[in-house]
N, CA, C and O atoms as a DFTB+ gen file, in Angstrom:
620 C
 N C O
     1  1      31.331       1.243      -5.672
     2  2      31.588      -0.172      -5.543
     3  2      33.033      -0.424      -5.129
     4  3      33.336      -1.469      -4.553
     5  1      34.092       0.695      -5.466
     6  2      35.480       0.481      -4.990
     7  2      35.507       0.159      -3.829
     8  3      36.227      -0.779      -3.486
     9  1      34.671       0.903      -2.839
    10  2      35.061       0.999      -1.318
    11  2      34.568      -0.464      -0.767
    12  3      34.914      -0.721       0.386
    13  1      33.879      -1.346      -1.391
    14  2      34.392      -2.625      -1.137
    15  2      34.632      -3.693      -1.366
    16  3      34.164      -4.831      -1.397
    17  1      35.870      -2.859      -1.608
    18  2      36.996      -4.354      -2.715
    19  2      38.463      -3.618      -2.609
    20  3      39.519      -3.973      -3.134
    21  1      38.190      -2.434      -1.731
    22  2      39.892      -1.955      -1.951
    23  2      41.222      -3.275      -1.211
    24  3      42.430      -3.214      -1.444
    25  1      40.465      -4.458      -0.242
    26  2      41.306      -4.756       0.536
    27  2      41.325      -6.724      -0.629
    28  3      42.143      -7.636      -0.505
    29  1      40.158      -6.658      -1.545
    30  2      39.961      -7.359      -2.677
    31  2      39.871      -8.451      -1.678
    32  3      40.477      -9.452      -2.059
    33  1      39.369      -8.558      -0.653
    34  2      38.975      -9.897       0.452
    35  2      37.514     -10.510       0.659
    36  3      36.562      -9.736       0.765
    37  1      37.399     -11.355       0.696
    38  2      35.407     -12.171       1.063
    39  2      35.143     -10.805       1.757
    40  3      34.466     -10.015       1.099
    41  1      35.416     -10.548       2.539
    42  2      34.368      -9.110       3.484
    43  2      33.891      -8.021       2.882
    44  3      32.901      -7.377       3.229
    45  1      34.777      -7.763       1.751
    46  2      34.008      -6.684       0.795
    47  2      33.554      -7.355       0.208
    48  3      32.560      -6.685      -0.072
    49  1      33.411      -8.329      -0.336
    50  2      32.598      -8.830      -1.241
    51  2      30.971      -9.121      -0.197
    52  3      29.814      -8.794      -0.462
    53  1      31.408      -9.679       0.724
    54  2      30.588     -10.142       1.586
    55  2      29.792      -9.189       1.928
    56  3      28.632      -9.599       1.882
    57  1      29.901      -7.500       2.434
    58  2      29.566      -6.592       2.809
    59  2      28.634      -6.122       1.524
    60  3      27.468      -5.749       1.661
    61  1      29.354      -6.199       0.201
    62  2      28.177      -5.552      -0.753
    63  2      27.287      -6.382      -1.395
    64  3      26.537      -5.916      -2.252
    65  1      27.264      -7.578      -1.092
    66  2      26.539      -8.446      -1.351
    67  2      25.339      -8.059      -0.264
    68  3      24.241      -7.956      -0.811
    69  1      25.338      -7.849       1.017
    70  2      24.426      -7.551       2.187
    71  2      23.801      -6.563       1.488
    72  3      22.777      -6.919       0.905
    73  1      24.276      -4.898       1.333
    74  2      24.047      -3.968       1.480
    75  2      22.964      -4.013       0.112
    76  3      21.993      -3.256       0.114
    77  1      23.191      -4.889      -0.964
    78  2      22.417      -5.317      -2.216
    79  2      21.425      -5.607      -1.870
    80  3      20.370      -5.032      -2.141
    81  1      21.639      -6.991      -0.900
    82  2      20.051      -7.266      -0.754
    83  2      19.321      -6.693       0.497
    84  3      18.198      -7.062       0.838
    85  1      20.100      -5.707       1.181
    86  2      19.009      -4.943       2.104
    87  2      18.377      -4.056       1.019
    88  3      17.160      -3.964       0.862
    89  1      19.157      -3.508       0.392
    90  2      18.487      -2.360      -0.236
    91  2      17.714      -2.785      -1.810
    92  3      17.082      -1.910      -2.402
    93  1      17.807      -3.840      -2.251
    94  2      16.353      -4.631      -2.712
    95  2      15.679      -5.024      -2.362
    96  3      14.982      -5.669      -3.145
    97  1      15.284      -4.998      -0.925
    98  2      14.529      -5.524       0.162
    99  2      13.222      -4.449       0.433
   100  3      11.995      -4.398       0.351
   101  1      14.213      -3.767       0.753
   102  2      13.859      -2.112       1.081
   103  2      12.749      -1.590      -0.156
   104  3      11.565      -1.307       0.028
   105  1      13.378      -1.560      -1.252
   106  2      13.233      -1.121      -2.274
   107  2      11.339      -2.077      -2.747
   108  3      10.319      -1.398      -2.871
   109  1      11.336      -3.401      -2.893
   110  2      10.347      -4.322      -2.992
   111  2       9.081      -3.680      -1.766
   112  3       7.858      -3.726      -1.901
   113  1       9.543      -3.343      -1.083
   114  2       8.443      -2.835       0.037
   115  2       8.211      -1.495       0.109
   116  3       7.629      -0.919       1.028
   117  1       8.754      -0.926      -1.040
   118  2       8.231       0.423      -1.754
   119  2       8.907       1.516      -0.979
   120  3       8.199       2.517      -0.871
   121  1      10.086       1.592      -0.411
   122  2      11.022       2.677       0.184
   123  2      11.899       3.281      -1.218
   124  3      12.381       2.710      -2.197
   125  1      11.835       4.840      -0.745
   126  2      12.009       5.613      -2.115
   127  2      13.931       5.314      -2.078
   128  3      14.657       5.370      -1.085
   129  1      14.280       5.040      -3.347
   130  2      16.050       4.862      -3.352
   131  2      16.652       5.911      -2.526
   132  3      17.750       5.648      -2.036
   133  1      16.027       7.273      -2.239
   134  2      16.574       8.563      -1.885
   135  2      17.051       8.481      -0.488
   136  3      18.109       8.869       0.009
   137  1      15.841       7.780       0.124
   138  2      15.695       7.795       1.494
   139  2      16.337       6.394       2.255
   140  3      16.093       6.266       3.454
   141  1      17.045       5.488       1.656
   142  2      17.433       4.251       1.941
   143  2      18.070       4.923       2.949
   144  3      17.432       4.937       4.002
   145  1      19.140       5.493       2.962
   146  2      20.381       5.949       3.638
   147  2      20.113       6.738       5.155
   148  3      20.789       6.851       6.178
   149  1      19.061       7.110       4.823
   150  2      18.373       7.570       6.045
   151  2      18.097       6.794       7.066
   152  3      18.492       6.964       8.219
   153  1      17.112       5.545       6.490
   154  2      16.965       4.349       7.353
   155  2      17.632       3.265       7.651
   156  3      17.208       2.191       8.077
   157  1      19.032       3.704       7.329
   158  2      20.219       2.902       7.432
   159  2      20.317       3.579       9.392
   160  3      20.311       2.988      10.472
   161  1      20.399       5.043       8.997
   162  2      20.718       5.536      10.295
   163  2      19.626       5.170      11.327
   164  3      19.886       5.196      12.529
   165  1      18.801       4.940      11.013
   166  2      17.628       4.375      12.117
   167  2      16.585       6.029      12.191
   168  3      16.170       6.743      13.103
   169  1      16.512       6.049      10.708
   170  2      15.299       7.643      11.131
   171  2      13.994       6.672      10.320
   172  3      14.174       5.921       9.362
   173  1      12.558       6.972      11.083
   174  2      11.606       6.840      10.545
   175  2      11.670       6.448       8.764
   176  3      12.738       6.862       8.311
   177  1      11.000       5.923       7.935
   178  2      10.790       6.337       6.379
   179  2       9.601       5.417       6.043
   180  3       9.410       4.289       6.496
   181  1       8.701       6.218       5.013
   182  2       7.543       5.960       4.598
   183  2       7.747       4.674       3.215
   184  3       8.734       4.772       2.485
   185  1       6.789       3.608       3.008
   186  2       6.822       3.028       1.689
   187  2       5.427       2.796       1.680
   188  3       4.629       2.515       2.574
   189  1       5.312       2.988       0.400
   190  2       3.858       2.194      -0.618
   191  2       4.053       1.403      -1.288
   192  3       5.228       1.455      -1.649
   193  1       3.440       0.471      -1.788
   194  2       3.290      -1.003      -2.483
   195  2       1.962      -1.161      -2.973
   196  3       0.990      -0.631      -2.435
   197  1       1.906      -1.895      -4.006
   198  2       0.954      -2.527      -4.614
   199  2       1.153      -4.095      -3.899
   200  3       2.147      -4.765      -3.618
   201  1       0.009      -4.260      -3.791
   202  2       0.215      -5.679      -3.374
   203  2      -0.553      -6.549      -4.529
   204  3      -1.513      -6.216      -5.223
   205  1       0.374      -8.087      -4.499
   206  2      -0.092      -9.094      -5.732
   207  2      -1.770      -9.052      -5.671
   208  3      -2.350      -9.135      -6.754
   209  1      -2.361      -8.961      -4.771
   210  2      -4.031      -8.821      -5.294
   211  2      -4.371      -7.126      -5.467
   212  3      -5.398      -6.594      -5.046
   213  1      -3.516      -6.586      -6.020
   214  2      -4.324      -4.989      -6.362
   215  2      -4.386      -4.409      -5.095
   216  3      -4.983      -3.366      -5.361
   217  1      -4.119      -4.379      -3.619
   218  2      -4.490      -3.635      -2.828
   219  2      -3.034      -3.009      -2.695
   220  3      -1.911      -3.479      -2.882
   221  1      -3.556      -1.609      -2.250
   222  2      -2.580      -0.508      -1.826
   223  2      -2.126      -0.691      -0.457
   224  3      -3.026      -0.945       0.344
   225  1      -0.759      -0.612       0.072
   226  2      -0.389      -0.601       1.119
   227  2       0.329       0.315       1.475
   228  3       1.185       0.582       0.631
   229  1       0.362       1.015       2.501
   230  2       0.977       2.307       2.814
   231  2       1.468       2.102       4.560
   232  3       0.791       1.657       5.486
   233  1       3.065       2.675       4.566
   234  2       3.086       2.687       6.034
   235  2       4.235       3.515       6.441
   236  3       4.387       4.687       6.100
   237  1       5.363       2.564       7.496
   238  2       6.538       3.373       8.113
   239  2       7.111       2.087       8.329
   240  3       6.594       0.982       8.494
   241  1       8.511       2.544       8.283
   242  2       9.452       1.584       8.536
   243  2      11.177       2.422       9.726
   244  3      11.974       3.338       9.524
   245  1      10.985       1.526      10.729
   246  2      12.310       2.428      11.726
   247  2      13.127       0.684      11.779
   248  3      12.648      -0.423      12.026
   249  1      14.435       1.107      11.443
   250  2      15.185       0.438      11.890
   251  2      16.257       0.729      13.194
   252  3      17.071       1.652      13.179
   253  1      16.066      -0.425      14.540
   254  2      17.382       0.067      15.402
   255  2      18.241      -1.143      15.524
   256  3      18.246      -2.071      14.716
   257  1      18.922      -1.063      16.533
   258  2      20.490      -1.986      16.563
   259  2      19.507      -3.394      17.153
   260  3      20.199      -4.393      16.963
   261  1      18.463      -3.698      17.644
   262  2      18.062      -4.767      18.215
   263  2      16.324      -5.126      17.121
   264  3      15.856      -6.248      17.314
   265  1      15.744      -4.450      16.378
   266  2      15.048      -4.604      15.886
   267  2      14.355      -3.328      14.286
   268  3      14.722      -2.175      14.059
   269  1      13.449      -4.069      13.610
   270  2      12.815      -3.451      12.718
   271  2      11.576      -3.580      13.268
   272  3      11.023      -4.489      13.887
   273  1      11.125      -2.069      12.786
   274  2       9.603      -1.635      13.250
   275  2       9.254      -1.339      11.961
   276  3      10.014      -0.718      11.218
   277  1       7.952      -1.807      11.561
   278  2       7.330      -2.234      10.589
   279  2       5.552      -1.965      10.696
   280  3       4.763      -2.895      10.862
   281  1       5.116      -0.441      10.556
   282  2       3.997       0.149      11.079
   283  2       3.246       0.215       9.716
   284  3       3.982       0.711       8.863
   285  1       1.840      -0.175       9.164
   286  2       0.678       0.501       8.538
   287  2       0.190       1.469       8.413
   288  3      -0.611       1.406       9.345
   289  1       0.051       2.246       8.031
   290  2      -0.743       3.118       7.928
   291  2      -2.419       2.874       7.644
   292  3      -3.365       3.314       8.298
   293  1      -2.426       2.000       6.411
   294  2      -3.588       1.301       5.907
   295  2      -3.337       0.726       4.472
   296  3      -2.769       1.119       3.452
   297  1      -4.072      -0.464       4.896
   298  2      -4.136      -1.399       3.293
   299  2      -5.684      -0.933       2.581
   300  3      -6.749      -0.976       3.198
   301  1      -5.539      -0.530       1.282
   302  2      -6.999       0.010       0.455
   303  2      -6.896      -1.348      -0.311
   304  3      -5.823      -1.398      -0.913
   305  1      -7.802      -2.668      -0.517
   306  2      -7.534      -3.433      -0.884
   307  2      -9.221      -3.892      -1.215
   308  3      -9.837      -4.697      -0.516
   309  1      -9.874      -3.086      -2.608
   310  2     -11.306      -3.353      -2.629
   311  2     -11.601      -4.659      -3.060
   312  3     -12.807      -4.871      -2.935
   313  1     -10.883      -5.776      -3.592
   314  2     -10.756      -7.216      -4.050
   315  2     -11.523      -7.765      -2.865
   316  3     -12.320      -8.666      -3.128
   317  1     -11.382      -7.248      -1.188
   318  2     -12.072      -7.652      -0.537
   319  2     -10.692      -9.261       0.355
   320  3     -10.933     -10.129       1.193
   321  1      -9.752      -9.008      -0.205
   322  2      -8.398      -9.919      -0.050
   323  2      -7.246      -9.052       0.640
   324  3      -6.065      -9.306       0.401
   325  1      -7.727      -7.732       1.746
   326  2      -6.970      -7.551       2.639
   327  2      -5.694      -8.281       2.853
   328  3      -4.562      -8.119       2.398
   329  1      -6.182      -9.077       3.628
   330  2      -5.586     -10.602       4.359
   331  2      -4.561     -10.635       3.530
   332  3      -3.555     -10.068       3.956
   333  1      -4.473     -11.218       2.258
   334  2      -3.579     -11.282       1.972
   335  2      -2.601     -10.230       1.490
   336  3      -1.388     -10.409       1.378
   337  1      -3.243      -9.141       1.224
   338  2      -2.213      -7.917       1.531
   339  2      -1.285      -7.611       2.446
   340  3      -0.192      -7.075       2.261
   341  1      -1.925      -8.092       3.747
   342  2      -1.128      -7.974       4.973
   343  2      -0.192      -8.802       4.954
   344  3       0.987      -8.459       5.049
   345  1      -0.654     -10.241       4.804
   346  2       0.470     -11.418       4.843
   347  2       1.468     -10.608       3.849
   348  3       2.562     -10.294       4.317
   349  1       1.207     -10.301       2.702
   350  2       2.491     -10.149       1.715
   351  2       3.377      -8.810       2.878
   352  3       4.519      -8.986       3.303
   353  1       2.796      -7.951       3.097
   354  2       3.697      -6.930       3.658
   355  2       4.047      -7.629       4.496
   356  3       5.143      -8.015       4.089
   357  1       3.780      -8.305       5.892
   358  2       4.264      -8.964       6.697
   359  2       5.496     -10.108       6.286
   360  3       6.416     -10.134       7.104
   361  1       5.585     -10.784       5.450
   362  2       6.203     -11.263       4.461
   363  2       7.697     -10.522       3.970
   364  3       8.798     -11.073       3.955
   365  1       7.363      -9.039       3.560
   366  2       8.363      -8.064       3.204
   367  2       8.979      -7.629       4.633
   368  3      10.209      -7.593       4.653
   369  1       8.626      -7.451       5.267
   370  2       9.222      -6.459       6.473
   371  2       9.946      -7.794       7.153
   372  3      10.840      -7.433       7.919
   373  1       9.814      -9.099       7.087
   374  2      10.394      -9.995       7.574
   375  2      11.601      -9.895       7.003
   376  3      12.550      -9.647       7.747
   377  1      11.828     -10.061       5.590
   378  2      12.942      -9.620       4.726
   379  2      13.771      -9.145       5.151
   380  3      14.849      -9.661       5.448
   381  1      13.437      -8.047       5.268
   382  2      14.149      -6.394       5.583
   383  2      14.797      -7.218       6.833
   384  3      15.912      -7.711       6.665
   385  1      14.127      -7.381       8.090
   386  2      14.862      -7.997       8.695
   387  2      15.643      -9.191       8.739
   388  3      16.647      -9.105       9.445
   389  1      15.530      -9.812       8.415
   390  2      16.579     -11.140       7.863
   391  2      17.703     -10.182       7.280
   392  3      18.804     -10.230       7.829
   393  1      17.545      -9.445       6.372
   394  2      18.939      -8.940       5.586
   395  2      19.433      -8.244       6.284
   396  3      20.435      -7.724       5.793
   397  1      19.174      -7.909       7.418
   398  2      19.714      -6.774       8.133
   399  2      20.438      -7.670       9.897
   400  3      20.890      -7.081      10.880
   401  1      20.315      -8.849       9.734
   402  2      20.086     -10.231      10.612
   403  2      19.966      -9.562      11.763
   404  3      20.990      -9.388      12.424
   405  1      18.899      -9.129      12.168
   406  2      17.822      -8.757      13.104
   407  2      16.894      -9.384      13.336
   408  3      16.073      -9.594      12.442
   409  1      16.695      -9.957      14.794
   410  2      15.698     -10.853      14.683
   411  2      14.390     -11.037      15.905
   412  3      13.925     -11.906      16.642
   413  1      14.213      -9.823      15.606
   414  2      12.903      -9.090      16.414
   415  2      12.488      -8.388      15.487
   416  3      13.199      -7.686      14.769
   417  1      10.910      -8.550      15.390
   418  2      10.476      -7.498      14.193
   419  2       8.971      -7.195      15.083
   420  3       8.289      -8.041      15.661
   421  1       8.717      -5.725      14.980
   422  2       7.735      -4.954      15.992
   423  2       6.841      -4.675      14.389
   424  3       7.090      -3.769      13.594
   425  1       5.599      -5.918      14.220
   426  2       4.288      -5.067      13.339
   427  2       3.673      -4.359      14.286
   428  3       3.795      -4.284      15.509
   429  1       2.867      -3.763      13.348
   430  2       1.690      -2.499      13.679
   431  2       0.835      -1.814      12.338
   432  3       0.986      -1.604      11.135
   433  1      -0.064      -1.645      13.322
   434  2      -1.136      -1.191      12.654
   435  2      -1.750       0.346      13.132
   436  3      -1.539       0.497      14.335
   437  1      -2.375       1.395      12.584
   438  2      -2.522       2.782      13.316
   439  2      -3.630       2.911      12.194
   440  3      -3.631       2.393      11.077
   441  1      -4.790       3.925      12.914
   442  2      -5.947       3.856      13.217
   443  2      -7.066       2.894      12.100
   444  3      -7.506       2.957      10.952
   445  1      -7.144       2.058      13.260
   446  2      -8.095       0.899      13.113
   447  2      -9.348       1.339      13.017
   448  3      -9.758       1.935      14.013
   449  1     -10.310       1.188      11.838
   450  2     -11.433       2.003      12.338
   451  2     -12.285       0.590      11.966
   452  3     -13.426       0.774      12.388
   453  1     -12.216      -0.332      11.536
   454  2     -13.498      -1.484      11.346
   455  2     -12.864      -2.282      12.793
   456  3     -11.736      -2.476      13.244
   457  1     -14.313      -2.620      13.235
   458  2     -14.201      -2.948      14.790
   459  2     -14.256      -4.478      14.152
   460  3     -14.633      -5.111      15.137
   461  1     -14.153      -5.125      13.433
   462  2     -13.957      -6.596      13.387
   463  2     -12.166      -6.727      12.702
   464  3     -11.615      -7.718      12.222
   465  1     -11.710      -5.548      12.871
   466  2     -10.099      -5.722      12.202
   467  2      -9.441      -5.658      13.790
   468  3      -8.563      -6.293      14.375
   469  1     -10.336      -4.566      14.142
   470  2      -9.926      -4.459      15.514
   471  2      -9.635      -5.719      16.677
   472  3      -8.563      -6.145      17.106
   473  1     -11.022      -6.114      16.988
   474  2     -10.954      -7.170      17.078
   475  2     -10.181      -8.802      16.986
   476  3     -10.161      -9.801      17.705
   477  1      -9.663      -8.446      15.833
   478  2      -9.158      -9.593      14.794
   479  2      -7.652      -9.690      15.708
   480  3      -7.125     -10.698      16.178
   481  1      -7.258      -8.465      15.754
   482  2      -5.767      -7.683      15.752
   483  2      -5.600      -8.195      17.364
   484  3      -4.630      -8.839      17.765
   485  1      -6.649      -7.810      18.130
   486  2      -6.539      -8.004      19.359
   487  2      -6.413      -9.545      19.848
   488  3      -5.634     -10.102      20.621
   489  1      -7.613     -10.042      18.997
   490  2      -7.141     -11.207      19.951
   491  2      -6.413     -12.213      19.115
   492  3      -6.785     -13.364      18.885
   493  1      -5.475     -11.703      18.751
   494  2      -4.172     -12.221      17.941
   495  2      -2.931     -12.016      18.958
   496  3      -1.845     -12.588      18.859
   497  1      -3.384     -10.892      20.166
   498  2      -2.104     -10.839      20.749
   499  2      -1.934      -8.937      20.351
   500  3      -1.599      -8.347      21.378
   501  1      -2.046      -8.277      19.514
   502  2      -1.791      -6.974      18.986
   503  2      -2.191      -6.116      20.208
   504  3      -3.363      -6.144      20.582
   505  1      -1.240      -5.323      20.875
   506  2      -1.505      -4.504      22.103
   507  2      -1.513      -3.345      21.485
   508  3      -1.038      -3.261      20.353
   509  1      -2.213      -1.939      22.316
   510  2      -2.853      -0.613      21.733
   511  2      -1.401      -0.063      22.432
   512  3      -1.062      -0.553      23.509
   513  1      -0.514       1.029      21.746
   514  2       0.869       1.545      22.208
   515  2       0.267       2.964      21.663
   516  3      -0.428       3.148      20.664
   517  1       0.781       3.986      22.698
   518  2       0.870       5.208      22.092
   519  2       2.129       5.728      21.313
   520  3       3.144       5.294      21.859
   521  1       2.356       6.365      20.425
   522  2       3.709       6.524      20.281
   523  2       3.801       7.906      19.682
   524  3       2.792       8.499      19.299
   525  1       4.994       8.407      19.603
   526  2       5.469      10.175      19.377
   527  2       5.106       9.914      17.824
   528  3       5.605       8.953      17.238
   529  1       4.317      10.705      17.249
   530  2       4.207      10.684      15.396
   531  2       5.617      10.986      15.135
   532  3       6.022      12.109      15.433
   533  1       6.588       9.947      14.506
   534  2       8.131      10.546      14.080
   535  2       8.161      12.079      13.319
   536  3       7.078      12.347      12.798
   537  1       9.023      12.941      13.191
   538  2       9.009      14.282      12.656
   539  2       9.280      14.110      10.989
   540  3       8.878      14.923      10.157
   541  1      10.133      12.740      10.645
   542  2       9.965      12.652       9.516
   543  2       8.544      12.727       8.750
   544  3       8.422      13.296       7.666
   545  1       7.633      12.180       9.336
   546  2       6.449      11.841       9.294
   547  2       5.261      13.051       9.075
   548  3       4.192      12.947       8.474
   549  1       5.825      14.212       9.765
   550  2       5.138      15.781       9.911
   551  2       4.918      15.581      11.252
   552  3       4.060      16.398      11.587
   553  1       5.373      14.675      12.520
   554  2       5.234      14.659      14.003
   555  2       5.313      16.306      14.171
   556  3       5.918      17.027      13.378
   557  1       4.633      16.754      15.284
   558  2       5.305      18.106      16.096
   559  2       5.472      17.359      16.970
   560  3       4.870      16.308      17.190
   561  1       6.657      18.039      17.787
   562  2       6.924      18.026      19.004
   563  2       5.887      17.340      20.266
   564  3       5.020      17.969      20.873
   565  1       6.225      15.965      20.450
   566  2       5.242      15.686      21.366
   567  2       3.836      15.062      21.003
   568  3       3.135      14.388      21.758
   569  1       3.519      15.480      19.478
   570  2       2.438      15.093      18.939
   571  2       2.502      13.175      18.650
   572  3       3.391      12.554      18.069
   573  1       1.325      12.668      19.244
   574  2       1.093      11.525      19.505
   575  2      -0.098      10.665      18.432
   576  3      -0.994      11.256      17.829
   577  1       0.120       9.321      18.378
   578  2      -0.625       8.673      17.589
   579  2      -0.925       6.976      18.325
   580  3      -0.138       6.245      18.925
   581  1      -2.263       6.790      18.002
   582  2      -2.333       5.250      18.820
   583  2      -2.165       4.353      17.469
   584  3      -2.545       4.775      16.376
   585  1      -1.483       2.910      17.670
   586  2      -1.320       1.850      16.563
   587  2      -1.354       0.463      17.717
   588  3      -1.029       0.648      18.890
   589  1      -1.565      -0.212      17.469
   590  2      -1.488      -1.958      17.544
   591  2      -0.117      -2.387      16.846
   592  3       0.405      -2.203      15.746
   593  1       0.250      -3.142      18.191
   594  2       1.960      -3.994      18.132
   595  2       1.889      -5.217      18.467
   596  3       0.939      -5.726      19.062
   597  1       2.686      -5.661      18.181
   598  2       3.227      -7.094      18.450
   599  2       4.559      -7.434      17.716
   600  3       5.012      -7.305      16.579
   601  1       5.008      -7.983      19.040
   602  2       6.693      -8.261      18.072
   603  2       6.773      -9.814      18.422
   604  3       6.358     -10.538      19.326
   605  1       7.694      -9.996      16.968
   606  2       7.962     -11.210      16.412
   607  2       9.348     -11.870      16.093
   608  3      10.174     -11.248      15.426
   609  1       9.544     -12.839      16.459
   610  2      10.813     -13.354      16.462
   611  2      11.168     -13.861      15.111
   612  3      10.508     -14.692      14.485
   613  1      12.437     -13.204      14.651
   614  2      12.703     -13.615      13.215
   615  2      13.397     -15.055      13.060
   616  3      14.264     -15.436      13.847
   617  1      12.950     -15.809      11.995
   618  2      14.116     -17.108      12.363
   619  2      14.779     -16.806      11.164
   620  3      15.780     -17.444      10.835
């Protein structure tokens, strides 16, 4: 906490006040404390969540200098209240970006297997992107994965 307040000015104060609520941000959307620092640097990192109706949410999170990417893996949500699983994560990853005042945020979704989610996703605007599986992730080299995107303007 010394390192910002050695100059005892609003900017350190100002600075760890940020870095607080990115990383309770972070933290609420189920990113492990270990790995914060990682995704400070802009490497891939995994979180799980419970969501307020009992469903499990699992995904990836990349931060860069112009946006947060904010990927699914899959919501297990047998309440049959998905939907609102998603909204809440969608909800969180907005966060993350606001605290980070970034204001492009890239959702996604990766492998869709109910053809009415599919559907749903699509004609919402959600385009099919291939992308490199990150190595954090267990990617090899080159090894590829399809997900559904759409990016969103943060206000």
């Amino acid at each position: 906490m010394e390192e910002y307040f050695k100059k005892e000015d609003e900017i350190g104060l100002e600075k760890y006040l940020d870095d607080l609520l990115q990383s309770d941000f972070l933290k609420k959307i189920g990113v492990e404390e270990k790995v914060i620092s990682l995704f400070l640097k802009g490497e891939t990192v995994t979180f799980e969540f419970v969501s307020n109706t009992g469903g499990y949410v699992s995904g990836f999170l990349t931060k860069t200098p112009s946006e947060i990417k904010s990927y699914i893996f899959y919501i297990n949500d047998k309440t049959g209240k998905a939907l609102r699983s998603f909204l809440e994560y969608r909800d969180k990853s907005t966060k993350i970006a606001n605290s980070f005042k970034i204001n492009t945020l890239e959702l996604g979704g990766s492998s869709i297997i109910n053809q009415d989610v599919l559907k749903m996703v699509t004609k919402m605007g959600f385009e099919k992107k291939i992308i490199d599986i990150p190595q954090s992730l267990g990617g090899k080299n080159g090894e590829k994965m399809e997900i559904f995107v759409k990016k969103f303007k943060v206000k």
